[in-house]
LORO-746337 format. One record per residue (C-alpha): x, y, z; residue in three letters. Coordinates in Angstrom, 2 decimals. Layout:
BEGIN
       u       v       w resn
       X       Y       Z  ALA
...
end
This chain:
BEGIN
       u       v       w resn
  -40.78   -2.84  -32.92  UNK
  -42.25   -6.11  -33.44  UNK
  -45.35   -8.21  -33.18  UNK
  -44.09   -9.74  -29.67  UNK
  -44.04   -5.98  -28.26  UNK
  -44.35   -2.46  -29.40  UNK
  -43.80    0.89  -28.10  UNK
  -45.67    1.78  -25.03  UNK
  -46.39   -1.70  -24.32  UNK
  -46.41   -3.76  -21.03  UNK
  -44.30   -6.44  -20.94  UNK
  -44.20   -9.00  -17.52  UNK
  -40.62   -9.88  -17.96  UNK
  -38.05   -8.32  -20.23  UNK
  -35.02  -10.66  -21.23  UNK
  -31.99   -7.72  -22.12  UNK
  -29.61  -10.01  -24.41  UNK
  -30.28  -12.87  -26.51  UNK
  -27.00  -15.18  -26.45  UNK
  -26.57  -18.47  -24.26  UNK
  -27.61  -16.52  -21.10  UNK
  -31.00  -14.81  -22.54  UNK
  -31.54  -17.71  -24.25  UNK
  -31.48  -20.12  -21.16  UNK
  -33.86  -17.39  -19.63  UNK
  -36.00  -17.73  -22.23  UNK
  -36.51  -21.50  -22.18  UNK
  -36.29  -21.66  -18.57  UNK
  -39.29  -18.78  -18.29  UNK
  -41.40  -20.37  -21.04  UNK
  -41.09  -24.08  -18.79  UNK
  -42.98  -22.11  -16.17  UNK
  -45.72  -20.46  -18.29  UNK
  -44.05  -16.81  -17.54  UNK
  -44.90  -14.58  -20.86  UNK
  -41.69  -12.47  -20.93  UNK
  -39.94  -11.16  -24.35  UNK
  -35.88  -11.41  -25.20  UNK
  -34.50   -8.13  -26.85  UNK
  -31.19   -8.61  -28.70  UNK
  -29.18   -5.49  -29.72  UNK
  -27.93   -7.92  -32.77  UNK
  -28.36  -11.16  -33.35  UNK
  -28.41  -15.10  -32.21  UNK
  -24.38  -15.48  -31.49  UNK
  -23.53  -12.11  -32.67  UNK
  -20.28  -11.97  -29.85  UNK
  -18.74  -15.28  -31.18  UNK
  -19.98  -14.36  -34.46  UNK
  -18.03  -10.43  -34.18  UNK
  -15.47  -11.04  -31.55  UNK
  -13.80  -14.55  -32.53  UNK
  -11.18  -15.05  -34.56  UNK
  -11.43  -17.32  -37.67  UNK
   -9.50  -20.65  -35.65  UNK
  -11.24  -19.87  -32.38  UNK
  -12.63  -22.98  -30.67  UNK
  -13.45  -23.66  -27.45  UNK
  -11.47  -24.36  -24.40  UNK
  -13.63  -26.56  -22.88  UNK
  -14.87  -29.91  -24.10  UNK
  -18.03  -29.98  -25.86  UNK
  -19.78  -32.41  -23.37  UNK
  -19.94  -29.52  -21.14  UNK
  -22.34  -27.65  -23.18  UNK
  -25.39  -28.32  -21.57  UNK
  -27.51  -25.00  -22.07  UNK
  -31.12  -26.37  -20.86  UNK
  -33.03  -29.04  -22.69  UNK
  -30.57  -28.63  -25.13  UNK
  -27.23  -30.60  -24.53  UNK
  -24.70  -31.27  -27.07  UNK
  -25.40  -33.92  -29.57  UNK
  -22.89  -34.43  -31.95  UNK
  -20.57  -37.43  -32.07  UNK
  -16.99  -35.32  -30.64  UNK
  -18.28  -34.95  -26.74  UNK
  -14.76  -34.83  -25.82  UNK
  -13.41  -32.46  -28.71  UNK
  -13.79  -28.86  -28.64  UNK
  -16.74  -27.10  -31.45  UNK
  -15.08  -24.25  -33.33  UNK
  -16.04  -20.80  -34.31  UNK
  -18.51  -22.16  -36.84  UNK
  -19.86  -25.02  -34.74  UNK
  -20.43  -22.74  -31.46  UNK
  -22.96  -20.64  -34.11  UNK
  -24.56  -23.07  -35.26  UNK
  -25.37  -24.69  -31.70  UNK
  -26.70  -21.71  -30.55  UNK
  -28.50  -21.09  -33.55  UNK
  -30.54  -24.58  -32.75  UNK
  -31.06  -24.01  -29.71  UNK
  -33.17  -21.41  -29.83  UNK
  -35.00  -22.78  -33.35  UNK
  -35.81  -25.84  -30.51  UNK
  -37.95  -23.90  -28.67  UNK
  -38.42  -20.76  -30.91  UNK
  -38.27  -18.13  -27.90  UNK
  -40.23  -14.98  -27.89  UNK
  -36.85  -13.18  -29.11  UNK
  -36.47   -9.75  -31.02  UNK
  -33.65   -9.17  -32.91  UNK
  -32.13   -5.29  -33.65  UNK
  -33.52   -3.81  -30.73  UNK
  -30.69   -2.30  -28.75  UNK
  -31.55   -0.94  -24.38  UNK
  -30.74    1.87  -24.14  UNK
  -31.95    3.17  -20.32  UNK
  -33.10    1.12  -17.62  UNK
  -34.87    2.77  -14.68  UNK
  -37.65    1.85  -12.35  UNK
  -40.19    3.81  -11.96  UNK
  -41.68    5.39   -8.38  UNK
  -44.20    2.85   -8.95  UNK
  -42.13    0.20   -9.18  UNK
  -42.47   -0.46  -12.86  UNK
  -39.69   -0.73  -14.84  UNK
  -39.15    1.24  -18.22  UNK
  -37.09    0.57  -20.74  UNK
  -35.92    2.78  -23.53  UNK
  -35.02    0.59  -26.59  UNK
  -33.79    2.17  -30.43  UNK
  -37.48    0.90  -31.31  UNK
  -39.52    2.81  -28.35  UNK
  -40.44    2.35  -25.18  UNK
  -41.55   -0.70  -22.85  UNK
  -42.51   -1.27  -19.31  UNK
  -42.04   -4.60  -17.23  UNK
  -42.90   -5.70  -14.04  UNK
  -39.41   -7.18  -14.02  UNK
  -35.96   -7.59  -15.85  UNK
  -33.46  -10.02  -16.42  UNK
  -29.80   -8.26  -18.01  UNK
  -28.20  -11.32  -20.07  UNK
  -25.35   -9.28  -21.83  UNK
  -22.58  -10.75  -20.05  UNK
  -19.59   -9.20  -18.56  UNK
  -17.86   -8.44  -21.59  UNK
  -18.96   -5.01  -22.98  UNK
  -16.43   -2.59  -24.66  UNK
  -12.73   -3.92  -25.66  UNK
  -10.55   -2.41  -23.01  UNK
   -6.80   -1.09  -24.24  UNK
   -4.75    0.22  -22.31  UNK
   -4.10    4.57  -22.61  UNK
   -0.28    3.34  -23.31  UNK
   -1.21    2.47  -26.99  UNK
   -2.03    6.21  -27.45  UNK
    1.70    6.89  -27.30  UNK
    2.53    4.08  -30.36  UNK
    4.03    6.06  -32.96  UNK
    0.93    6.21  -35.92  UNK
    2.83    3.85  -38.31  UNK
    2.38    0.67  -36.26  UNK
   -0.86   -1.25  -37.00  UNK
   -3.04   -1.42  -33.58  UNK
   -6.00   -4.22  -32.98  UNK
   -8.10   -5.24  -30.38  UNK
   -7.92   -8.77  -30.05  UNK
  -11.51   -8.85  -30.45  UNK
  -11.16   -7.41  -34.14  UNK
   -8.03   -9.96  -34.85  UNK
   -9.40  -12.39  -37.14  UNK
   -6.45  -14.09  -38.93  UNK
   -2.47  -13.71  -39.43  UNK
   -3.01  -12.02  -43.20  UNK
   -5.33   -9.40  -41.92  UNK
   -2.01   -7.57  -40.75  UNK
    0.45   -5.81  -42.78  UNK
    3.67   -8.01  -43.03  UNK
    6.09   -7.89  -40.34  UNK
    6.58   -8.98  -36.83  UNK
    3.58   -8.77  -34.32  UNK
    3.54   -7.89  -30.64  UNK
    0.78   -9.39  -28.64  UNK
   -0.06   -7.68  -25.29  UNK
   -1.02   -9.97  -22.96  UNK
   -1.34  -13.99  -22.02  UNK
   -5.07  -14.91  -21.18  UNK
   -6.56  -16.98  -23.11  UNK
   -7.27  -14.76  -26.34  UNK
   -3.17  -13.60  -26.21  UNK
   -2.06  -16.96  -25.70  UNK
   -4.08  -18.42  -28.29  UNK
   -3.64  -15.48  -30.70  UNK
    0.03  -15.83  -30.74  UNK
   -0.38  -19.48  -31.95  UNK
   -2.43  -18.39  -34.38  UNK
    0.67  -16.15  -35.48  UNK
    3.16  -18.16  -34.68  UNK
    1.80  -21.30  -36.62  UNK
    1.64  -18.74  -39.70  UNK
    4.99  -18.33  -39.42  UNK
    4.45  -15.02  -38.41  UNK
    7.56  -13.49  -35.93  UNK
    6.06  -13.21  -32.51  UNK
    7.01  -11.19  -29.84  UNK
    4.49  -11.73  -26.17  UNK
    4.40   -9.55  -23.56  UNK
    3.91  -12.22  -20.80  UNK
    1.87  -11.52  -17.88  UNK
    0.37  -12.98  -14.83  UNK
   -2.15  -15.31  -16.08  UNK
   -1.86  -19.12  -15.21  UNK
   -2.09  -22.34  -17.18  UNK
   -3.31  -25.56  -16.80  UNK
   -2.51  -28.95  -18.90  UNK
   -4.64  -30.22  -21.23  UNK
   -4.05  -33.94  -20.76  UNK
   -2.78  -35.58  -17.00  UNK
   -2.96  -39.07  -16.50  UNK
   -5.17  -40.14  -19.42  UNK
   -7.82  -37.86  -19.29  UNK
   -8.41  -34.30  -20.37  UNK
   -7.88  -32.42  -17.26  UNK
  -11.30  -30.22  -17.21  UNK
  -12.85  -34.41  -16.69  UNK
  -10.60  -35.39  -13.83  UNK
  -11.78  -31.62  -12.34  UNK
  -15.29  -32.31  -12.99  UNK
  -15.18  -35.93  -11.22  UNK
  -13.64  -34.12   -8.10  UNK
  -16.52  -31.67   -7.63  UNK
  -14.50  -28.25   -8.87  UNK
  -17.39  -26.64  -11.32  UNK
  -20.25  -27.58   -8.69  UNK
  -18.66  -25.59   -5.75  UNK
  -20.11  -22.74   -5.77  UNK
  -18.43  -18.99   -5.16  UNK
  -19.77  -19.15   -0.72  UNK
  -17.28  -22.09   -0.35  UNK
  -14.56  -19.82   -1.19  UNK
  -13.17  -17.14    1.90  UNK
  -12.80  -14.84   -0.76  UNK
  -15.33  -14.41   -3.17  UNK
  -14.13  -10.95   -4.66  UNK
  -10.79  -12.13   -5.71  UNK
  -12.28  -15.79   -7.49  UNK
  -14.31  -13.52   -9.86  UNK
  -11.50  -11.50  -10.25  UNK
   -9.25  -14.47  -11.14  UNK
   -7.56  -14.88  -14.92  UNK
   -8.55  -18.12  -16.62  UNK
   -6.17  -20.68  -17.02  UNK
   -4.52  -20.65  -20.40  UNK
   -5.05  -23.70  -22.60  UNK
   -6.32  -24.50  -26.13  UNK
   -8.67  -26.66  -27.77  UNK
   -7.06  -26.56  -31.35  UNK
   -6.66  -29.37  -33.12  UNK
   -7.89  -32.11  -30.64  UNK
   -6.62  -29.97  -27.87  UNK
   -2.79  -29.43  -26.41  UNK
   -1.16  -27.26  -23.74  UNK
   -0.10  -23.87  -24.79  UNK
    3.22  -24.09  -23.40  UNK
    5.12  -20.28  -24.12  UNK
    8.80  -22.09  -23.38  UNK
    8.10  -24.18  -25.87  UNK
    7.25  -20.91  -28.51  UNK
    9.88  -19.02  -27.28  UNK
   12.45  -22.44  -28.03  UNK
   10.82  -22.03  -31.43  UNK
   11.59  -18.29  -31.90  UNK
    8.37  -16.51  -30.25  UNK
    9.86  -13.69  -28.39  UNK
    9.14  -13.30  -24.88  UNK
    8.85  -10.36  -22.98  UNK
    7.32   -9.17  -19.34  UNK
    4.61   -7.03  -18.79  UNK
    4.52   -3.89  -20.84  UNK
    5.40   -1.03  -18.74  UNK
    6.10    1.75  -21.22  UNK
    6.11    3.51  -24.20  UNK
    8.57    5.83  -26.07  UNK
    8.49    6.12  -29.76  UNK
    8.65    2.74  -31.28  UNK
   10.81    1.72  -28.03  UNK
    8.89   -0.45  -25.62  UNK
    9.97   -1.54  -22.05  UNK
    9.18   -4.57  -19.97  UNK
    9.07   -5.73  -16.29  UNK
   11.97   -7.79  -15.58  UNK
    9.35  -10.54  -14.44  UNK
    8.83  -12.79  -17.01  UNK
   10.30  -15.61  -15.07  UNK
    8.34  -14.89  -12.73  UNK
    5.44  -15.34  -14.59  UNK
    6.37  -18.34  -16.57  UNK
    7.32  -20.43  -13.17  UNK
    3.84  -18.81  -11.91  UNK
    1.94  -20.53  -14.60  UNK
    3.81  -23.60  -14.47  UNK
    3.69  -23.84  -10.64  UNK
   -0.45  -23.50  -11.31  UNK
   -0.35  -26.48  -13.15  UNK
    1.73  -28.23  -11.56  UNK
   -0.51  -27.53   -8.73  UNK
   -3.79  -29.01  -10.52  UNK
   -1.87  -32.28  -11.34  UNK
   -1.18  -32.31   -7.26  UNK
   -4.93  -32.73   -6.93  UNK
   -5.70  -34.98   -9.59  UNK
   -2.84  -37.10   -8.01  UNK
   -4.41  -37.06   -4.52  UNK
   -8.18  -37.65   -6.13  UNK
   -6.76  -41.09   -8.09  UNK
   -4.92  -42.14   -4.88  UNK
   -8.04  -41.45   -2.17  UNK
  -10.34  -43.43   -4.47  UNK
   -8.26  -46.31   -5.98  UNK
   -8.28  -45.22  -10.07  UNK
   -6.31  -46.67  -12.49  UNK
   -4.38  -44.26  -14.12  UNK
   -1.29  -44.66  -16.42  UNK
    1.47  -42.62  -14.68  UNK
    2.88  -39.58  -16.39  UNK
    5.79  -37.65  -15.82  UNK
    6.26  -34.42  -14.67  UNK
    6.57  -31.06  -16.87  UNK
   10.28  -30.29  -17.67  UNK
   10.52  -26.53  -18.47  UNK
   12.27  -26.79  -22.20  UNK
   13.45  -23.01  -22.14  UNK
   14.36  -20.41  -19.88  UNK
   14.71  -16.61  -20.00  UNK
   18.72  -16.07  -20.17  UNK
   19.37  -12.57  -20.42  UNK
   16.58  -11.34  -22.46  UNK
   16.27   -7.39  -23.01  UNK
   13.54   -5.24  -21.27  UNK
   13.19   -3.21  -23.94  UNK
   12.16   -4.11  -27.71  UNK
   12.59   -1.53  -30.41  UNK
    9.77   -2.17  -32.83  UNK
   11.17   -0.71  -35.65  UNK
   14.53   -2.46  -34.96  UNK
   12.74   -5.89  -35.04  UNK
   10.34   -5.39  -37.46  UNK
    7.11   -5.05  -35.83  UNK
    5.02   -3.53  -37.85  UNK
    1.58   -4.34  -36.02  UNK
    0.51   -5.07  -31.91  UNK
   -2.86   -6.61  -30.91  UNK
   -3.63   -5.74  -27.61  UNK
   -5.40   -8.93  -25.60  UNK
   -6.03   -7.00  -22.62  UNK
   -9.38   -7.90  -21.80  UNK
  -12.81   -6.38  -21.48  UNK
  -14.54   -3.43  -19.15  UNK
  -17.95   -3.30  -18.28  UNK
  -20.55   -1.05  -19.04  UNK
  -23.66   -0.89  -17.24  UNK
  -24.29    2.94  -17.67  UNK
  -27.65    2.35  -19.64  UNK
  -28.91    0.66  -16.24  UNK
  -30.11    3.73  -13.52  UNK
  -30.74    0.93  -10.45  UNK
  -28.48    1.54   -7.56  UNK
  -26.63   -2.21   -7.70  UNK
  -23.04   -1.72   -8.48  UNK
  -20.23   -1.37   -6.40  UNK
  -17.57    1.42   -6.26  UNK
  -15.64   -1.04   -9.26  UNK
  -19.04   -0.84  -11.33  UNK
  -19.91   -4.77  -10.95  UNK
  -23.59   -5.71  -10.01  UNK
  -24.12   -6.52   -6.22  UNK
  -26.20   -9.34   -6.59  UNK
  -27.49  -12.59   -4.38  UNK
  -26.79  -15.98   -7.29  UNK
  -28.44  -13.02  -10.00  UNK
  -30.90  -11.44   -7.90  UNK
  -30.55   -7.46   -6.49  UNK
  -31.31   -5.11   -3.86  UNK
  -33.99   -4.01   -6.43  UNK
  -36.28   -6.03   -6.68  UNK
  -37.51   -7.81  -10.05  UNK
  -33.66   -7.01  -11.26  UNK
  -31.66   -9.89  -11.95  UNK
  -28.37  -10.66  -13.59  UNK
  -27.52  -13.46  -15.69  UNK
  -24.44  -15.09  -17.13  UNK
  -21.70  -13.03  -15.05  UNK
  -18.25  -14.73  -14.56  UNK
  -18.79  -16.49  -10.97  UNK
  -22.40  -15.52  -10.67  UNK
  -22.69  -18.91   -8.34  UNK
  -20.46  -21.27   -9.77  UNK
  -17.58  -21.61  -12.65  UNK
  -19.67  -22.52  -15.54  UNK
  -22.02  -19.46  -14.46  UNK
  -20.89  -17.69  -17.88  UNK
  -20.55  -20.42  -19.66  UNK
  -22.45  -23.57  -21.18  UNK
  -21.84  -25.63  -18.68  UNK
  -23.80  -23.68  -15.68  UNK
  -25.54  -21.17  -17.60  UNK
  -28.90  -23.30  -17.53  UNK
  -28.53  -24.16  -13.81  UNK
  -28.18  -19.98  -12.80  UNK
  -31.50  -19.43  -15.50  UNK
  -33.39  -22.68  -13.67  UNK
  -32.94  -20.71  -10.53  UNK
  -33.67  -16.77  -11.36  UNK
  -36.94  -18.64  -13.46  UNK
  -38.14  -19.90  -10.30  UNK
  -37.61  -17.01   -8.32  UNK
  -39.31  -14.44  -11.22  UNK
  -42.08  -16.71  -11.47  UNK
  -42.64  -16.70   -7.68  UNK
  -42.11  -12.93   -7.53  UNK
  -45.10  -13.44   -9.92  UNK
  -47.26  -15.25   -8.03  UNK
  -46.68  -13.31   -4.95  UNK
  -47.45   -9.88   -7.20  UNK
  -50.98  -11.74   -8.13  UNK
  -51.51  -12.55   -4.66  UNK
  -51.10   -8.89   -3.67  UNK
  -53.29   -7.52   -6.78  UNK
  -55.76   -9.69   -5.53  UNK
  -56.07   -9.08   -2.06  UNK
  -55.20   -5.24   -1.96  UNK
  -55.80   -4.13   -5.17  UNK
  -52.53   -2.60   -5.14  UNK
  -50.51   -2.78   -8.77  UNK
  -48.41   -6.04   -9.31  UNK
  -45.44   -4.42  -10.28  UNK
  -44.83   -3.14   -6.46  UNK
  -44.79   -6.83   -4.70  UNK
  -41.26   -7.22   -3.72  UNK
  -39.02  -10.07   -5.41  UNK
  -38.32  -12.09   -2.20  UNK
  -34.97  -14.81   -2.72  UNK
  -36.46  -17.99   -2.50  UNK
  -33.84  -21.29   -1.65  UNK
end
């Protein structure tokens, strides 16, 4: 398998992923002395590498980035690092500190042992550990929906995670399913082609770039949003299940404002509802959805507002959003052949799959059960999951705080193991992985 570990050998800690999440666990584990190994099914970046289209940039500003001992460096902290730069960061970060990583080895069963040991079948052999960390995120296998089995076999069907640019598709009109992030910001991509867009709209909220004279993600940091963490909310179940605000980071960063497409000849359309030949129909909400997003928004500026007044800021004023189009009659039903869409990507998201791990964690929805990482099993841990403690938990700006913590709890697991091998002679691997605060 590799000089760091080969087949039948003990490992303490196994790292399962090597992107920002392993990675963090890697220099986080190696700050405490705690030999461990990170196993990477590809390589360094391969999801932004594989799964980003050719414009993709971040949403965030780049002074969040702030994966451990490594924060960004470059001279743009308020612009937003593209496809490229996002490889290329990660790609440094882990030359910094040149983890224990190896690269090509995909998991393929985790199960603990009576003993307490945990084995781990990899496509290069076998390994034990006393414990493991998963860092593959929450973003497994693209998910589409069973309705694109009934598009006729003519019309040209993508994932948005295998969308790379507006001349991959055959000519035509495009429908894009869906308005996260990736459908938002893939039917920009489109539309700025000159490509005729039609968007099935959903439910997803947006937030404005810009309020007041500051990128809005600042004036949210400055109030305290990305340190609460998910016990301040009554309902933690439903924040983790919560869309992402639509925005974009293109070009300096903007809103993505779909009146304003749809003013410009982007097609809008409800939520896809069904399939018949090359006829689609639509909820009659669209709307709905549009004033939902906009009432979001509008709803974030209400904060900012109220945080410049309670603490005296200076602030230029800015006016309020004035919608620029409205739905007037438009059809619930779009026949693709009619309008000349020849091709759909379907930005619909992500499912899970944890079927490679045998540890009874998950809940009846398949998500880990977990304490900030930590499981009912002990010396299992989760990293990088969507709301794991806080907002930035999958992302670069928290990452590094959730691997900080699971480090110090591993490493005390450790110690405690140590203590028992010592005293009782009884095997390491069976000490129990207590939370620590």
């Amino acid at each position: 398998m590799s000089a760091l570990v080969r087949h039948g050998a003990h490992v303490p800690v196994v790292v399962v992923g090597g992107g920002q999440a392993g990675l963090s666990m890697s220099y986080c584990l190696r700050r405490r002395g705690v030999q461990h190994v990170v196993l990477e099914a590809d390589r360094v970046g391969h999801e932004w590498r594989e799964r980003r289209w050719d414009s993709f940039c971040l949403v965030t500003p780049n002074w969040q980035c702030k994966l451990p001992g490594f924060p960004y460096r470059g001279d743009d902290p308020d612009g937003f690092m593209v496809r490229n730069e996002i490889l290329r960061y990660l790609e440094e970060y882990a030359a910094s500190f040149d983890p224990p990583l190896v690269e090509g080895v995909t998991v393929t069963r985790l199960r603990r042992s009576p003993a307490g040991v945990f084995e781990l079948s990899t496509s290069e052999g076998d390994v034990t550990a006393d414990q493991v960390v998963v860092a593959t995120g929450p973003y497994h296998a693209p998910s589409v929906p069973r309705l694109a089995e009934r598009l006729p076999g003519g019309v040209h069907q993508l994932h948005s995670s295998e969308y790379r640019n507006a001349d991959q598709l055959p000519e035509g009109g495009v429908l894009v399913v869906g308005t996260g992030q990736s459908g938002c910001q893939i039917a920009e991509d489109l539309h700025l082609a000159g490509r005729q867009v039609h968007l099935a709209v959903g439910s997803a909220p947006r937030v404005a770039r810009f309020y007041r004279g500051r990128d809005c993600v600042a004036w949210l940091d400055d109030m305290g949003h990305y340190a609460k963490n998910i016990g301040d909310f009554g309902d933690a179940d439903s924040v983790r299940m919560r869309v992402n605000h639509y925005v974009t980071g293109r070009d300096g960063g903007r809103d993505i404002d779909l009146r304003a497409f749809a003013r410009d000849g982007m097609r809008l359309h409800g939520r896809l509802t069904g399939i018949e030949g090359t006829f689609l129909q639509f909820a009659d909400d669209l709307r709905t959805n549009l004033d939902h997003a906009d009432a979001v928004a509008d709803g974030i500026k209400d904060a900012i507002d109220a945080h410049i007044a309670a603490h005296g800021i200076t602030a230029p004023q800015e006016p309020r959003y004035t919608p620029v189009w409205e739905p007037d009659g438009q059809p619930e039903a779009l026949d693709l052949a009619a309008a000349g869409v020849t091709s759909v990507v379907w930005s619909t998201g992500f499912r899970r799959d944890h079927r490679w791990i045998e540890a009874p964690v998950f809940d009846g929805r398949g998500f880990p059960m977990h304490w900030r990482g930590a499981t009912s099993t002990p010396g299992l841990y989760f990293l990088g999951l969507p709301w794991q403690y806080s907002w930035g938990s999958g992302r670069f700006e928290a990452v590094g705080r959730d691997a900080a913590f699971l480090a110090g709890h591993i490493d005390a697991a450790r110690r405690m193991a140590d203590v028992c091998d010592a005293l009782t002679g009884a095997p390491a691997a069976l000490a129990p992985a207590l939370p620590i605060g």
